[in-house]
C-alpha positions in Angstrom: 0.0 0.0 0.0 1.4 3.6 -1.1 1.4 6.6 1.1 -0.7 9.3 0.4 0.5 12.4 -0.8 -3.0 14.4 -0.3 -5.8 13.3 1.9 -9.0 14.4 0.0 -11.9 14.7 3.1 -15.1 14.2 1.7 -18.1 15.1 4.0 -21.0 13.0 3.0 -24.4 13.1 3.6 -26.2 10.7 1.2 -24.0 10.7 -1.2 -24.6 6.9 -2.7 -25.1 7.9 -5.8 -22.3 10.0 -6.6 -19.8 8.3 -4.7 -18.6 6.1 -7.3 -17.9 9.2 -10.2 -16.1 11.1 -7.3 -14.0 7.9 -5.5 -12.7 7.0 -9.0 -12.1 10.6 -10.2 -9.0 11.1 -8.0 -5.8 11.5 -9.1 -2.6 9.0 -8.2 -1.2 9.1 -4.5 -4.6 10.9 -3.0 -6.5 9.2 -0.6 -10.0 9.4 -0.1 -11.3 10.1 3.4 -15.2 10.0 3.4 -17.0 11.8 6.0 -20.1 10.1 6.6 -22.6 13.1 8.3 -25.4 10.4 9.4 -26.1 9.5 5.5 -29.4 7.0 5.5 -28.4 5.7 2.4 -25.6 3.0 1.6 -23.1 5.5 1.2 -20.6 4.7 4.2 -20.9 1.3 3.3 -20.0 1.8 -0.6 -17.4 4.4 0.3 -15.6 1.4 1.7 -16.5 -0.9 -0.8 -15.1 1.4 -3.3 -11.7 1.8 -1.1 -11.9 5.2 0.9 -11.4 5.3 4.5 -14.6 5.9 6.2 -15.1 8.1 8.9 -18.3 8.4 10.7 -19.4 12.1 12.6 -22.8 12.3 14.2 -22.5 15.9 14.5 -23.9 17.3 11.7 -23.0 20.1 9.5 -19.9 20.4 6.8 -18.2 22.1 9.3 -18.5 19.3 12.2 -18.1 16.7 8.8 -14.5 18.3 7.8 -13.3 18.6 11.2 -13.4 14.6 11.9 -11.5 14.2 8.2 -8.9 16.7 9.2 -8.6 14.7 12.7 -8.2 11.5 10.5 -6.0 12.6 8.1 -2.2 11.7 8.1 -1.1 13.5 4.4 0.9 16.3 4.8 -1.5 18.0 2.8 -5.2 17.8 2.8 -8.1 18.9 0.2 -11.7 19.4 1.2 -14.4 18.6 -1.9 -18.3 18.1 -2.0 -19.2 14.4 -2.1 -22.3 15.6 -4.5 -19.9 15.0 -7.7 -20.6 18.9 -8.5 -17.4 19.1 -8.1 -14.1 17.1 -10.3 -11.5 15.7 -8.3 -9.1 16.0 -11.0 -9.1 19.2 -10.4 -7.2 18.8 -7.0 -3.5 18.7 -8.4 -3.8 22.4 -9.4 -4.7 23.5 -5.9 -2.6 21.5 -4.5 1.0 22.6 -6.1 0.9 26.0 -4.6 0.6 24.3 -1.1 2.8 21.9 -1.7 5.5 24.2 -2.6 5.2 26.4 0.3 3.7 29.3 -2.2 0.5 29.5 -0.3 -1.0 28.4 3.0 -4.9 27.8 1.7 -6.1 27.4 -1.5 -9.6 27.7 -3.1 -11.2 26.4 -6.3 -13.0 28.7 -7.8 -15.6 27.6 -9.3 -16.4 27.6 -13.3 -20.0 26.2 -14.4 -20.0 23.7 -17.1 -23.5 23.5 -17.6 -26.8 25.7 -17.5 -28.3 25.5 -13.7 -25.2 23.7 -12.2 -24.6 26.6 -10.1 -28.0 28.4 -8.9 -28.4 32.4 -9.7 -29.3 32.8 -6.3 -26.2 30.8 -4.8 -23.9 32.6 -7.2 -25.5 36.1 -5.6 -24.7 35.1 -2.2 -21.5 33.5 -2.8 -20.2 36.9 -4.4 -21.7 38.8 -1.5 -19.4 36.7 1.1 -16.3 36.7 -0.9 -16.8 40.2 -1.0 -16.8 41.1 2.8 -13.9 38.6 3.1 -12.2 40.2 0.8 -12.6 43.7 2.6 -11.8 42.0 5.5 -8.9 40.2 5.1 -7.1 41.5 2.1 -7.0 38.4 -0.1 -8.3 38.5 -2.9 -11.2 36.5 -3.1 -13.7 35.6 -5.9 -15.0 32.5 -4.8 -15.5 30.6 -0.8 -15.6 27.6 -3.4 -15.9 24.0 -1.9 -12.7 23.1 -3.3 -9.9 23.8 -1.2 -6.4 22.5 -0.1 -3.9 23.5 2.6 -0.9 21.8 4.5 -2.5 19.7 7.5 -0.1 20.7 10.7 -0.8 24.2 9.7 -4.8 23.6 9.8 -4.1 21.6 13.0 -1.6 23.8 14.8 -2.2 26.1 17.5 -1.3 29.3 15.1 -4.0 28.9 12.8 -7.6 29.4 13.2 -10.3 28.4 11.5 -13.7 29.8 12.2 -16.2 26.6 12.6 -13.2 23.7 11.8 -13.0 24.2 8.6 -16.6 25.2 7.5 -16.5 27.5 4.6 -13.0 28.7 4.6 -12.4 31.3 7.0 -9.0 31.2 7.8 -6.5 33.6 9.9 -3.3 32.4 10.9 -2.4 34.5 14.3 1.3 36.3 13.5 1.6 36.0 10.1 -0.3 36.5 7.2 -2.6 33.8 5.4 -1.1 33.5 1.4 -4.0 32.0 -0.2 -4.3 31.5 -3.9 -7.2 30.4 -6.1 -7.5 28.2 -9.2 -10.4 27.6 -11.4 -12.4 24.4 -10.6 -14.8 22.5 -12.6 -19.0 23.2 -11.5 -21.0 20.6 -12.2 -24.5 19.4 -11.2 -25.1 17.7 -8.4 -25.5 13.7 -8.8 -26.0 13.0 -4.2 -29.3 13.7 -2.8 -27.7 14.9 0.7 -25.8 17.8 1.4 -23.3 18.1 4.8 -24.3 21.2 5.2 
């Protein structure tokens, strides 16, 4: 068995169905770490089947879901991505590099709709709203607080770095130095799970 280079936490919620797409869209040398969020469906059960290490957190929320993946994790780098298959994992690699060189702390995908209604007008509005008051607030510039996202795992663990609700959302401050983030465009797709960790 190889080690993985990048632990990709997956929080689940019902996911069964687009499991399979998402499991055998990741790239060589990352390991899948599904999140099971109380799914009622076989998706825990599948995720195993399918070879991803299953985790199981009965608090609910994506926040509570990507905590117990980060806890799990043993990568020196970690990626967070939607189980819903809106989302391509082979996508990862570019978000990766800039962590894995030390060029940036977090990174976000942002995210590029492939097809008509994979990204809600409404979701769109609110997701530009919140980039822009975190952009005012912390300096980075931000387009996107995409699903997508990658950052070196002691850094997300240590006592320095703080991250508002685990790691819900990306809100992210490291105390005494400054948070280089960089973004990359990410693949949108439409949803294929019926459960959202939300």
């Amino acid at each position: 068995m190889s080690i993985a280079v990048v632990d990709v936490i997956l929080p689940c919620l019902d996911e069964e169905a687009a499991l399979p797409w998402i499991l055998s869209r990741l790239p060589e040398g990352y390991r899948a770490i599904v999140v099971d969020n109380g799914s009622t469906d076989r998706s825990a059960a599948l995720a195993r089947e399918l070879g991803a290490t299953v985790v199981s957190e009965a608090r609910r929320g994506f926040g509570a879901a990507a905590h117990a993946g980060l806890l799990a994790a043993t990568a020196p780098v970690v990626a967070f991505c939607d189980a819903d298959a809106s989302m391509d994992p082979q996508d990862l690699p570019r978000l990766v590099a800039p962590v894995a060189a030390g060029d940036a702390d977090l990174t976000l995908g942002r995210r590029r709709p492939t097809v008509r209604g994979a990204w809600p007008l409404h979701a769109r509005f609110a997701n530009l709203v919140l980039a822009r008051l975190m952009r005012r607030a912390s300096g980075v510039r931000l387009h996107d607080l995409g699903p997508m996202r990658a950052a070196r795992r002691e850094d997300l663990l240590s006592s320095t770095c703080r991250i508002a609700g685990a790691v819900t959302r990306s809100r992210w401050s490291c105390a005494g130095r400054s948070a280089a983030s960089a973004s990359s465009n990410s693949t949108r797709r439409t949803r294929r799970g019926s459960g959202a960790a939300r």
